[in-house]
C-alpha positions as a Markdown table, in Angstrom:
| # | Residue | x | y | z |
|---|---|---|---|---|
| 1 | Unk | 110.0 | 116.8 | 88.6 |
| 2 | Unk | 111.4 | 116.4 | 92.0 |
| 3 | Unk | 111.0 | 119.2 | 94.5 |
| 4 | Unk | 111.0 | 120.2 | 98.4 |
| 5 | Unk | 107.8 | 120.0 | 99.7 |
| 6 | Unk | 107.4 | 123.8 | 101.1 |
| 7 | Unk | 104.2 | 125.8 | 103.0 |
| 8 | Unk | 103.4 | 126.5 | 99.2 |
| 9 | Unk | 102.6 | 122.8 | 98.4 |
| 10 | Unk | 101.8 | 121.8 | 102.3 |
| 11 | Unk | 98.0 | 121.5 | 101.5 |
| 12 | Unk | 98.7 | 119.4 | 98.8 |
| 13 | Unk | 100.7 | 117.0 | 100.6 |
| 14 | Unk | 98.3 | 116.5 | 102.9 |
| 15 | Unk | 95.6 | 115.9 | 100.2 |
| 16 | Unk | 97.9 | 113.3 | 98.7 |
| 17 | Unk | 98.5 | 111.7 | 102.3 |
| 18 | Unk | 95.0 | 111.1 | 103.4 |
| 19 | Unk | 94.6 | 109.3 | 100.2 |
| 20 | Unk | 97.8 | 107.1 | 101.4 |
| 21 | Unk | 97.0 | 107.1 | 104.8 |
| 22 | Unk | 93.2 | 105.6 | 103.9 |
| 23 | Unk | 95.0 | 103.0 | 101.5 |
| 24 | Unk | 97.5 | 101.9 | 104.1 |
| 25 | Unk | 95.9 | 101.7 | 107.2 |
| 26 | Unk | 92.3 | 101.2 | 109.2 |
| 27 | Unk | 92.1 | 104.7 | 110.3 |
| 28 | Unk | 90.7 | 107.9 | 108.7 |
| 29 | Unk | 91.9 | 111.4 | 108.4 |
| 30 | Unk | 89.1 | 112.7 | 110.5 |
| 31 | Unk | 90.2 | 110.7 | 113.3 |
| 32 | Unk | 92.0 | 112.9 | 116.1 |
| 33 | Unk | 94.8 | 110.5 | 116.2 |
| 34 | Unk | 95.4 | 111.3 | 112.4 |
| 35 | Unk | 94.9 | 115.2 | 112.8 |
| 36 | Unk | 97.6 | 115.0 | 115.9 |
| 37 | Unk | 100.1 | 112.6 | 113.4 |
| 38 | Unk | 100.0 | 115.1 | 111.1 |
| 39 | Unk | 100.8 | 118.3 | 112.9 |
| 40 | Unk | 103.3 | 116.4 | 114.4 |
| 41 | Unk | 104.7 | 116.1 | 110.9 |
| 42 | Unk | 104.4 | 119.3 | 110.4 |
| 43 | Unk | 106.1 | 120.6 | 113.0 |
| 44 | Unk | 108.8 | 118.1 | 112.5 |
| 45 | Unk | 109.0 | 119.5 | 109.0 |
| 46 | Unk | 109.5 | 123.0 | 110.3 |
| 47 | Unk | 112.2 | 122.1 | 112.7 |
| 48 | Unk | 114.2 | 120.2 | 109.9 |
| 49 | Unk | 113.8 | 117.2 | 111.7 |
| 50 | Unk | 112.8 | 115.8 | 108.4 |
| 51 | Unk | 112.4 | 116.7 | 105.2 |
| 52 | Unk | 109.9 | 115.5 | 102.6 |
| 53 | Unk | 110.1 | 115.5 | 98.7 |
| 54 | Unk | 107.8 | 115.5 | 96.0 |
| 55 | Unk | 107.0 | 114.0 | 92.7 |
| 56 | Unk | 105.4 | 116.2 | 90.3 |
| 57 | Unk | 103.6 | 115.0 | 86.8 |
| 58 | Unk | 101.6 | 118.0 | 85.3 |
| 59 | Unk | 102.5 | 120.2 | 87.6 |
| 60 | Unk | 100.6 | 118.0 | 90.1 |
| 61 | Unk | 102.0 | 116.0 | 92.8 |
| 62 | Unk | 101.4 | 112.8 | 92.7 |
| 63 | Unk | 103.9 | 111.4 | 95.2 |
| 64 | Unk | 106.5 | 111.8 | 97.6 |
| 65 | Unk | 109.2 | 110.7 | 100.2 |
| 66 | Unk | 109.8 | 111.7 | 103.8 |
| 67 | Unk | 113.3 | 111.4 | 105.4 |
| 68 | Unk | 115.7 | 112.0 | 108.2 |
| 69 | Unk | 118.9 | 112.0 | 108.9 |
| 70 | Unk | 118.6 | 110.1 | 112.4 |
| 71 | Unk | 119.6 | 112.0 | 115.7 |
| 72 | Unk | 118.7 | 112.4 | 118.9 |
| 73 | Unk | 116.1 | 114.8 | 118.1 |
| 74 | Unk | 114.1 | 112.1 | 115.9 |
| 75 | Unk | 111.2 | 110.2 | 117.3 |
| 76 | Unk | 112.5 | 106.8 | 114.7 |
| 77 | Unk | 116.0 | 107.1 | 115.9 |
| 78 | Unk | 117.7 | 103.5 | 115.2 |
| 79 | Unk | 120.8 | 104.6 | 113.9 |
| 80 | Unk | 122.6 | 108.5 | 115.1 |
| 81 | Unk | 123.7 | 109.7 | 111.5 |
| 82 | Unk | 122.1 | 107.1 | 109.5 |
| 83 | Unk | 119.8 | 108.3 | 106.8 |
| 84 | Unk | 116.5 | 106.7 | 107.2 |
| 85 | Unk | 113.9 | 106.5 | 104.8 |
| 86 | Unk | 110.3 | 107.2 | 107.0 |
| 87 | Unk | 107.8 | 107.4 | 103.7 |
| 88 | Unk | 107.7 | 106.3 | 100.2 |
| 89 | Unk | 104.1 | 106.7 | 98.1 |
| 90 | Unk | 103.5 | 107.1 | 94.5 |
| 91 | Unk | 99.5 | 107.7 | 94.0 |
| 92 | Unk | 98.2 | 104.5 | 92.0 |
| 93 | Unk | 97.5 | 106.2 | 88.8 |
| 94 | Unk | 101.3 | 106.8 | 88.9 |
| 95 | Unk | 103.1 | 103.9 | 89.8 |
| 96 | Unk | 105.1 | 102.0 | 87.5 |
| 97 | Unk | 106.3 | 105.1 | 85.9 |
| 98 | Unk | 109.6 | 106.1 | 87.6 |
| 99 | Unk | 108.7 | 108.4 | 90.2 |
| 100 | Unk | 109.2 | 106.1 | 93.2 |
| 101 | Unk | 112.7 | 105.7 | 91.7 |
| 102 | Unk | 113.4 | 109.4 | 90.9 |
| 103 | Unk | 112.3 | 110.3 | 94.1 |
| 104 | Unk | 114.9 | 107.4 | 96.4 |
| 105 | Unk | 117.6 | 108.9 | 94.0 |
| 106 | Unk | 116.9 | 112.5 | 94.5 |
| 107 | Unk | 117.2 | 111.8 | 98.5 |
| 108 | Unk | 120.5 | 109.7 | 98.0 |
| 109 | Unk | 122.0 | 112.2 | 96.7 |
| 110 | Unk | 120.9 | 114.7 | 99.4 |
| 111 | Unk | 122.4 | 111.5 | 102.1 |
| 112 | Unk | 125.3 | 111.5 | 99.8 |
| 113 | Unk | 126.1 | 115.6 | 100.5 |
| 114 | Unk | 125.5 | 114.9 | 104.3 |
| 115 | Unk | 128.1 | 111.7 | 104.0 |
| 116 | Unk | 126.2 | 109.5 | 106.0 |
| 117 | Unk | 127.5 | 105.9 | 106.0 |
| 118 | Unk | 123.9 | 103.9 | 104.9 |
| 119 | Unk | 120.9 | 104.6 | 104.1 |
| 120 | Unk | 117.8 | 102.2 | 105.8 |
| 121 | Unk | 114.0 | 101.7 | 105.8 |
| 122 | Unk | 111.4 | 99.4 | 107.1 |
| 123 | Unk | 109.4 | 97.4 | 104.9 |
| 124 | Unk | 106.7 | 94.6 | 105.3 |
| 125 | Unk | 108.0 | 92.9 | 102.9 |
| 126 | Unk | 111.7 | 93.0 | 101.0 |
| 127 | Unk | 110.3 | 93.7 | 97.9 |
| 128 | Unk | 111.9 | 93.6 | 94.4 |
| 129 | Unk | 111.7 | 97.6 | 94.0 |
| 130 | Unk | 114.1 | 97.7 | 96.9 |
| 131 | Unk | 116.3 | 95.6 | 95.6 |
| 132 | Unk | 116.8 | 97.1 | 92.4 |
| 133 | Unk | 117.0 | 100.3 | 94.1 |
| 134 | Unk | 120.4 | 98.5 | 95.6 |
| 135 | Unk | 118.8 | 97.7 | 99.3 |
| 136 | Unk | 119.4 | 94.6 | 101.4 |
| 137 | Unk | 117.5 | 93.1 | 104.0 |
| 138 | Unk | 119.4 | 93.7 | 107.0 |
| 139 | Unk | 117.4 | 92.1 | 109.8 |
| 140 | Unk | 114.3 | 92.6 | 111.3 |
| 141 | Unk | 113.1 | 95.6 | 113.7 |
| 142 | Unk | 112.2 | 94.7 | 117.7 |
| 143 | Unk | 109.8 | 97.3 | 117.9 |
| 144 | Unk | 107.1 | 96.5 | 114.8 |
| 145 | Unk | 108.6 | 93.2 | 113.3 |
| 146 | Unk | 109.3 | 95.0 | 109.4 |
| 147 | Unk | 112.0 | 93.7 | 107.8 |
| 148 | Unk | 114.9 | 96.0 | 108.0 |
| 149 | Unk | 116.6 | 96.8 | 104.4 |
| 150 | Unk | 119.9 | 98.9 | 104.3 |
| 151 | Unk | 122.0 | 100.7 | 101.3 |
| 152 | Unk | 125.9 | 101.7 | 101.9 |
| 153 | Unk | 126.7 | 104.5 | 100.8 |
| 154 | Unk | 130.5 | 104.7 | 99.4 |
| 155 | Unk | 132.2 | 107.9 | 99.2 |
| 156 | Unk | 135.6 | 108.1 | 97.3 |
């Protein structure tokens, strides 16, 4: 199951991102950089600056997906009106299931109701999940040097 991620399921969210957060990067929750990154997020959340879904197995989340729609208001702001995928992460014991998939097409079809033109992400790598999910490598980013990967959307 596929769901908003609300104040209801906030603390486990951020249970499910420290484990991310330790597997992707050199720094710990406890540090105060983290603790400041993820108020931030927070906060962004509460603004609808972005919005963050989760994957449920067992009524347990075991993954999820942030997003924006960019504008001027977003701190990742490549593209006014773009959608942007910020997130993607399916807990270990999970992957290989579906629920990275169901959770890119739940938040197409939320892009799709808001009619923006493409959907992009960053990636270290253009991996083959991407491009079954239909995503192309577009270029490459100035800022961080990820691989830019890109989805039209078409509207009839």
């Amino acid at each position: 199951m596929i769901k908003e991620i609300n104040n209801e399921h906030w603390g486990a969210f951020e249970a499910l991102f420290k484990t991310h957060f330790e597997q992707t990067t050199q720094l710990y929750p406890n540090d105060i950089w983290y603790r400041a990154m993820f108020d931030y997020m927070y906060w962004k959340k509460q603004e609808h600056i972005i919005d963050i879904f989760g994957a449920y197995h067992a009524h347990t989340l075991i993954g999820f997906i942030q997003v924006q729609v960019d504008t001027p208001l977003s701190d990742w702001c490549q593209r006014i009106g773009y959608g942007f995928i910020r997130e993607l992460y399916v807990h270990p014991n999970h992957r290989l299931q579906s629920y990275g998939q169901l959770l890119v097409q739940h938040v197409e079809r939320k892009f799709h109701t808001k009619q923006v033109p493409a959907i992009y992400l960053t990636t270290e790598k253009n991996n083959l999940f991407w491009q079954k999910m239909g995503y192309y490598e577009k270029g490459i980013c100035d800022e961080n040097g990820l691989i830019i990967c890109e989805k039209e959307c078409v509207y009839e």
